[in-house]
C-alpha positions as CSV (number, residue, x, y, z in Angstrom):
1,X,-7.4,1.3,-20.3
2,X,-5.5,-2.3,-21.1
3,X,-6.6,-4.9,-19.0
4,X,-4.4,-6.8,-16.7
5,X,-3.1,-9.4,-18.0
6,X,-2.8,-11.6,-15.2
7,X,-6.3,-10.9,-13.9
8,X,-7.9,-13.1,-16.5
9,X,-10.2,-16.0,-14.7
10,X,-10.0,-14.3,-11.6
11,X,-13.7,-13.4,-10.3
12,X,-14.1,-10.2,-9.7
13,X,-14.4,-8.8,-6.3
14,X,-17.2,-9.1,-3.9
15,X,-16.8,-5.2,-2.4
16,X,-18.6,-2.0,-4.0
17,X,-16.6,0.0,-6.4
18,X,-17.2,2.9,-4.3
19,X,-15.3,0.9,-1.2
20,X,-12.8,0.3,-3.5
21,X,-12.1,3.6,-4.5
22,X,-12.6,4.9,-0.9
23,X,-9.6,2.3,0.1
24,X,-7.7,3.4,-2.7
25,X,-8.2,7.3,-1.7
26,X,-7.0,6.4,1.6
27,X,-4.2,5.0,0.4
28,X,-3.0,7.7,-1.4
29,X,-3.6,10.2,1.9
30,X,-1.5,7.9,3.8
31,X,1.3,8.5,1.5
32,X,0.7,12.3,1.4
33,X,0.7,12.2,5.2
34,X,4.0,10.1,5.1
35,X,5.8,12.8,3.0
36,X,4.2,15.7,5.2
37,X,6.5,13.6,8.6
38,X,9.6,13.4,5.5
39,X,9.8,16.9,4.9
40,X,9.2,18.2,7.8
41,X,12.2,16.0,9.4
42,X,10.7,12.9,11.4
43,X,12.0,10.0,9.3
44,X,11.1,7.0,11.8
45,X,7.5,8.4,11.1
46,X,7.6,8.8,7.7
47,X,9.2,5.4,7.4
48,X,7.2,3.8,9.7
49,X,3.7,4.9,8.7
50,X,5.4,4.4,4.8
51,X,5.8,0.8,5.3
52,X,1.9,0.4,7.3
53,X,0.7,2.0,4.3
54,X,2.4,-0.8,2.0
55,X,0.8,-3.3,4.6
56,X,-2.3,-1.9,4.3
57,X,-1.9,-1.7,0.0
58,X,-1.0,-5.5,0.2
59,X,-4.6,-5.8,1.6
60,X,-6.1,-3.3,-0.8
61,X,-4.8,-5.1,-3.6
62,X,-5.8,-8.6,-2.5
63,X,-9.9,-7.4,-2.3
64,X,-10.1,-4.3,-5.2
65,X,-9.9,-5.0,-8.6
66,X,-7.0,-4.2,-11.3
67,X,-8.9,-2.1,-12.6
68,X,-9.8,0.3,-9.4
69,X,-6.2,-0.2,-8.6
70,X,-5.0,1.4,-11.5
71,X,-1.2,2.0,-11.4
72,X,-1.0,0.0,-8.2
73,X,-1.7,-3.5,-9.7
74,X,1.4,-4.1,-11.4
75,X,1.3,-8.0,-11.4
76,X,-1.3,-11.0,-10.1
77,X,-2.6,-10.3,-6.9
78,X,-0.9,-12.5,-5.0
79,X,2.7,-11.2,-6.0
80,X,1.8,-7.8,-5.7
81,X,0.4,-8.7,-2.3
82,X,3.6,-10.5,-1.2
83,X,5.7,-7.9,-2.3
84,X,4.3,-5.0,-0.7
85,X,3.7,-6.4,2.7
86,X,7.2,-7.9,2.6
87,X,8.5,-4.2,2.0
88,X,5.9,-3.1,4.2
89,X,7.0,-5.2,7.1
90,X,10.6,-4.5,6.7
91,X,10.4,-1.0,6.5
92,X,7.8,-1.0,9.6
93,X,10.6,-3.1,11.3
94,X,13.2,-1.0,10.4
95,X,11.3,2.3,11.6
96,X,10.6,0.5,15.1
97,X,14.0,-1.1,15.6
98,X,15.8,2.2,15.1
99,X,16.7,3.9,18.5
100,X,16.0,7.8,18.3
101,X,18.2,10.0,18.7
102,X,16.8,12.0,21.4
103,X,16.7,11.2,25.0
Protein backbone atom coordinates (compact mmCIF):
# COMPACT_ATOMS: atom_id res chain seq x y z
CA UNK A 1 0.00 0.00 0.00
CA UNK A 2 1.55 3.77 -0.93
CA UNK A 3 2.10 5.76 1.95
CA UNK A 4 0.53 9.04 2.63
CA UNK A 5 2.18 11.48 1.46
CA UNK A 6 1.41 14.08 3.91
CA UNK A 7 1.90 11.89 6.94
CA UNK A 8 5.64 12.17 6.64
CA UNK A 9 7.30 13.54 10.16
CA UNK A 10 4.18 13.01 11.79
CA UNK A 11 4.72 10.56 14.93
CA UNK A 12 2.72 7.92 14.81
CA UNK A 13 -0.12 7.49 17.11
CA UNK A 14 -0.14 6.70 20.68
CA UNK A 15 -3.53 4.21 20.57
CA UNK A 16 -3.25 0.28 19.84
CA UNK A 17 -3.77 -0.77 16.31
CA UNK A 18 -6.47 -2.90 17.51
CA UNK A 19 -8.37 0.42 18.91
CA UNK A 20 -7.78 1.81 15.78
CA UNK A 21 -9.35 -0.69 13.77
CA UNK A 22 -12.22 -1.14 16.38
CA UNK A 23 -12.94 2.83 15.80
CA UNK A 24 -12.64 2.32 12.26
CA UNK A 25 -15.19 -0.81 12.30
CA UNK A 26 -17.51 1.39 14.11
CA UNK A 27 -17.39 3.71 11.82
CA UNK A 28 -18.32 1.85 9.03
CA UNK A 29 -21.52 0.31 11.17
CA UNK A 30 -22.57 3.73 11.65
CA UNK A 31 -22.84 4.27 8.05
CA UNK A 32 -24.55 0.86 7.49
CA UNK A 33 -27.04 1.89 10.21
CA UNK A 34 -27.48 5.36 8.51
CA UNK A 35 -28.46 3.74 5.20
CA UNK A 36 -30.68 1.07 7.02
CA UNK A 37 -32.94 4.79 8.44
CA UNK A 38 -32.39 5.97 4.32
CA UNK A 39 -34.00 3.17 2.80
CA UNK A 40 -36.39 2.47 4.97
CA UNK A 41 -37.71 6.29 4.66
CA UNK A 42 -36.56 8.35 7.86
CA UNK A 43 -34.26 10.88 6.24
CA UNK A 44 -33.80 13.40 9.37
CA UNK A 45 -32.25 10.12 10.87
CA UNK A 46 -30.31 9.00 8.28
CA UNK A 47 -28.98 12.53 7.88
CA UNK A 48 -28.63 13.29 11.20
CA UNK A 49 -26.80 10.16 12.50
CA UNK A 50 -24.85 10.55 8.80
CA UNK A 51 -23.35 13.80 9.72
CA UNK A 52 -22.52 12.40 13.80
CA UNK A 53 -20.74 9.78 12.06
CA UNK A 54 -18.54 12.38 10.02
CA UNK A 55 -18.09 14.11 13.59
CA UNK A 56 -17.12 11.19 15.03
CA UNK A 57 -14.61 10.29 11.67
CA UNK A 58 -13.06 13.86 12.21
CA UNK A 59 -12.01 12.44 15.55
CA UNK A 60 -11.00 9.02 14.17
CA UNK A 61 -8.85 10.50 11.83
CA UNK A 62 -7.16 12.94 14.18
CA UNK A 63 -5.81 9.78 16.66
CA UNK A 64 -5.54 6.57 13.98
CA UNK A 65 -3.00 6.38 11.58
CA UNK A 66 -3.16 6.80 7.54
CA UNK A 67 -2.48 3.72 7.28
CA UNK A 68 -5.45 2.05 9.65
CA UNK A 69 -7.53 4.65 7.93
CA UNK A 70 -7.11 3.36 4.69
CA UNK A 71 -9.39 5.04 2.15
CA UNK A 72 -10.55 7.48 4.75
CA UNK A 73 -7.24 9.49 5.02
CA UNK A 74 -7.42 11.40 1.97
CA UNK A 75 -5.21 14.36 2.96
CA UNK A 76 -3.10 15.69 6.38
CA UNK A 77 -4.91 15.06 9.28
CA UNK A 78 -5.89 18.23 10.10
CA UNK A 79 -7.68 18.95 6.70
CA UNK A 80 -9.35 15.81 6.70
CA UNK A 81 -10.37 16.56 10.26
CA UNK A 82 -11.76 20.05 9.34
CA UNK A 83 -13.51 18.88 6.53
CA UNK A 84 -15.44 16.21 7.97
CA UNK A 85 -16.59 17.81 11.01
CA UNK A 86 -17.52 20.94 9.06
CA UNK A 87 -19.80 18.52 6.83
CA UNK A 88 -20.54 16.68 9.83
CA UNK A 89 -21.86 19.62 11.75
CA UNK A 90 -23.83 21.06 8.93
CA UNK A 91 -25.54 18.07 7.98
CA UNK A 92 -26.23 17.40 11.91
CA UNK A 93 -27.65 20.98 11.90
CA UNK A 94 -29.53 20.56 8.95
CA UNK A 95 -31.18 17.17 10.25
CA UNK A 96 -32.10 19.02 13.70
CA UNK A 97 -33.35 22.34 12.21
CA UNK A 98 -35.73 20.57 9.87
CA UNK A 99 -39.36 20.48 11.28
CA UNK A 100 -41.00 16.98 10.55
CA UNK A 101 -43.59 16.55 8.94
CA UNK A 102 -45.78 14.75 11.24
CA UNK A 103 -47.69 16.25 14.02
Amino acid sequence: MLANPHDVGLAPSKLPQKVQKAGVVLFVVVIVVAAVFALTEHWRRATFTLGMSLIYLAGLRLLCDSHIMGILAVRSRRFDAFYTAALGIGMAFLAASVDSLGS
